[in-house]
N, C-alpha and C positions, 0 to 999 in steps of 0.2 A: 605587298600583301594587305589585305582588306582587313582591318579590322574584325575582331570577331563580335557577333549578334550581343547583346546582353543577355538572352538564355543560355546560350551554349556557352561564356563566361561564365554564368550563374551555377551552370550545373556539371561545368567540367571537373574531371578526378582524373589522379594521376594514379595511376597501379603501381604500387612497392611490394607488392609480395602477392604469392597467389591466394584470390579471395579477399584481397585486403586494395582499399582505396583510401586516399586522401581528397578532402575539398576544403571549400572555406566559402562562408555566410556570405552574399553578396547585399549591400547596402541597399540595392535598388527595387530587392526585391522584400524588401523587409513588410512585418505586420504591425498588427497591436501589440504582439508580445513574440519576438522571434522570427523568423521569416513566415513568406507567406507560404501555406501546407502545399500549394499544390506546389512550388516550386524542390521544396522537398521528397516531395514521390516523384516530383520527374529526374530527381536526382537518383533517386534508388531505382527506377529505371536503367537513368544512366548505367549505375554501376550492373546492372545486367549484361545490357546490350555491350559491355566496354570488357564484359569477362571472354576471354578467349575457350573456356570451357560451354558457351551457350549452345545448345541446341534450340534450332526454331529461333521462333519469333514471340513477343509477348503479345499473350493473351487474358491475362488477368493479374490484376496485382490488389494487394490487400496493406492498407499501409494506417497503422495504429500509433498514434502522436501519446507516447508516453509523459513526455516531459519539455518544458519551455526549449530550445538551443539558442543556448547563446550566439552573440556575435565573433566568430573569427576561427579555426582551423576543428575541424573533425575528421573522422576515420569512417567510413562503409565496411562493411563486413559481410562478403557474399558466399554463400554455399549452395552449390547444388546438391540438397537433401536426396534427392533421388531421380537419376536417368531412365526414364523407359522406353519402349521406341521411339515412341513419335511425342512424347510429353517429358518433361522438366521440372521438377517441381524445386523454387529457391526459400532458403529463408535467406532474411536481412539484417542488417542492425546499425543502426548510426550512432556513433558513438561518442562524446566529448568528456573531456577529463575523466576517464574511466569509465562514465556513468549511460549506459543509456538510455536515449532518449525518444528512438522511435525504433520502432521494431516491423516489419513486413514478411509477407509470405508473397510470391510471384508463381505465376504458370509462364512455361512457352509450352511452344509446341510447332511444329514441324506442319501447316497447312496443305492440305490436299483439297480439290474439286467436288466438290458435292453439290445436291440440290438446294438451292437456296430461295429464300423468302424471308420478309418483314410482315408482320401485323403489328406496324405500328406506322402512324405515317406523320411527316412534318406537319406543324400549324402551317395555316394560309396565312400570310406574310406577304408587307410589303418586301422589293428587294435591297437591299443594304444601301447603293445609294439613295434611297427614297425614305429610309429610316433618318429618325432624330440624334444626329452623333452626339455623344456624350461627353463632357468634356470633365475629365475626372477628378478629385479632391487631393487637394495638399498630403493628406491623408487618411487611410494608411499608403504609402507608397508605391505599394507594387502594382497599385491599379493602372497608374500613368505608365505601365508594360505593356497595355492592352488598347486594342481601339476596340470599343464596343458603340452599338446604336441599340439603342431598349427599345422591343417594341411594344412590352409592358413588364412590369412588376422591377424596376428602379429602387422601390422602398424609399429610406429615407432620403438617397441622394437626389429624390427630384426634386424637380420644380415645386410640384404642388403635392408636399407626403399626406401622408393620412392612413388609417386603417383602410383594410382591403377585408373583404369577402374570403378573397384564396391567396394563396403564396405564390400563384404562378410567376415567373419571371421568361419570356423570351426573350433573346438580343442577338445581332448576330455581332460576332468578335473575331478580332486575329490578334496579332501576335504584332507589337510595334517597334520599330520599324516592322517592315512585312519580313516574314520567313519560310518558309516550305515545311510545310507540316511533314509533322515525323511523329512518334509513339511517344516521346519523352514529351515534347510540345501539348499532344493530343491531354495525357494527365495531367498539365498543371491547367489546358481549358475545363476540364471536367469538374475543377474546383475554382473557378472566376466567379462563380453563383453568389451574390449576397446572403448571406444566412436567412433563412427564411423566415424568422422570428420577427426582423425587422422588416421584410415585405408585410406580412400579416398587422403588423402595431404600427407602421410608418415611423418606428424612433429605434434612434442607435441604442443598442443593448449589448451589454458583454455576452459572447459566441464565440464559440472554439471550437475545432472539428476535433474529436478522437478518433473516429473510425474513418477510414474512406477506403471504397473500392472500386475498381474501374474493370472495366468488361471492354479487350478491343475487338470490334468488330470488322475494321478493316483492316485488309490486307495490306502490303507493302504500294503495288497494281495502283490502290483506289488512293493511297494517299497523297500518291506520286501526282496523281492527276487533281488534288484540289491545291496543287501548290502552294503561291502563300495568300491566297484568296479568302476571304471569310467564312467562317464556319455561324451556323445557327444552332443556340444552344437553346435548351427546354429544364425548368425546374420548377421542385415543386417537394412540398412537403405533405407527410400524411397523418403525423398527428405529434402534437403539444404535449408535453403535463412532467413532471416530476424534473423540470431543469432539463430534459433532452429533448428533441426532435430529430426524426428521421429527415431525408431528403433526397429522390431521385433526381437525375437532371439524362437529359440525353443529348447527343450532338451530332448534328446533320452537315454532311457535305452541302456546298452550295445546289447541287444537283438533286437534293433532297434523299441521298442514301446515309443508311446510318453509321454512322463512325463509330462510336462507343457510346455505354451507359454506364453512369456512374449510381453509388448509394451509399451516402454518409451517413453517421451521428454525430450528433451535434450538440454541445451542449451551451446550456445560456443559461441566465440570470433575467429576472425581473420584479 
């Protein structure tokens, strides 16, 4: 038997009771203070997709970082607040020594054929082998998860930092070793984006996401088909001041269809 991925390690939970999961902190995925967020929401994910009560598929998930988690065994706590036909609506809770520390609200939903269209469309971009691979820092840790190639907005970990104009950051990224994109995978890329504070100043600054939410846009169909191939990720902030910033990011199949959009808050120090 193959070893299992370090994600699907990272974000496996075992079900002891209906609505109720066990996990535990994986080392490899750690941050500045507690694991890194996206590996978190794809954990509560997880605990969706792993409820035998799920209707559909997810389509949105809302995931609020109450408080640091420590390092070693927690509890998920999943409800479907409300069934209706073809919609799902969950709340979450992750939970360690009684206390919780992150809280979420989830949609699924049950997809059906309709008219579709994007008004939005990929940056022109080199293709990822033509990109500058990045070769990631000692720390914080979870980055060396990722293969990424920046085709701008790096912030401080480049070569050459410096203040920037805009916060944009394109790169395209997968999942290291390679993996097969899945919905749990797709939320922790939606939060790989460097904080945007530090794209804008070129220097490390203490940032912490509170909010984040992710929009999935594909289907099961479309994800199947970028297997474990690189995705092109887009972010960007749209305004500063009082210790927070916002920040969208969106993410493109190689094929240039849209996967998901994300929109965090964000808070920092300077």
């Amino acid at each position: 038997m193959e070893p299992r991925h370090p994600f699907d390690a990272a974000t496996a939970l075992d079900r002891v009771a209906e609505g109720e999961f066990r996990g535990h902190t994986a080392p490899e995925y750690s941050n500045m203070v507690g694991p890194f967020g996206g590996i978190t929401a794809a954990t509560l994910v997880r605990a969706v997709l792993d409820d035998p009560r799920r209707l559909g598929e997810p389509v949105a998930i809302t995931v609020n970082f109450a408080g640091p988690i420590a390092d070693g065994p927690f509890t998920v706590r999943a409800d479907p607040a409300r069934t209706n036909r073809s919609t799902q609506h969950w709340t979450l809770e992750l939970v360690q020594d009684g206390a919780v520390t992150t809280t979420a609200t989830a949609v699924t939903a049950v997809r059906r054929p309709t008219w579709t269209d994007s008004e939005i469309a990929p940056p022109r971009v080199p293709p990822f082998a033509e990109a500058a691979p990045f070769v990631p820092p000692e720390f914080p840790v979870w980055m060396s998860n990722y293969e990424q190639h920046f085709v701008e907005g790096a912030g401080p970990l480049a070569a050459e930092a410096g203040p920037r104009p805009d916060s944009v950051t394109t790169v395209w990224v997968r999942d290291t070793p390679p993996r097969p994109l899945d919905r749990a995978a797709l939320t922790a890329l939606c939060d790989v984006f460097i904080p945007r504070a530090m794209v804008r100043t070129g220097r490390l600054v203490p940032a912490g996401t509170v909010s984040l939410t992710v929009y999935f846009h594909a289907d099961a169909e479309l994800l199947a088909a970028v297997a474990d191939r690189p995705v092109l990720g887009t972010a960007r902030a749209q305004h500063f001041g009082a210790g927070f910033f916002d920040q969208t990011a969106t993410v493109w199949s190689p094929d240039g269809v849209v996967l998901a959009t994300s929109h965090q808050l964000v808070y920092f120090k300077d």
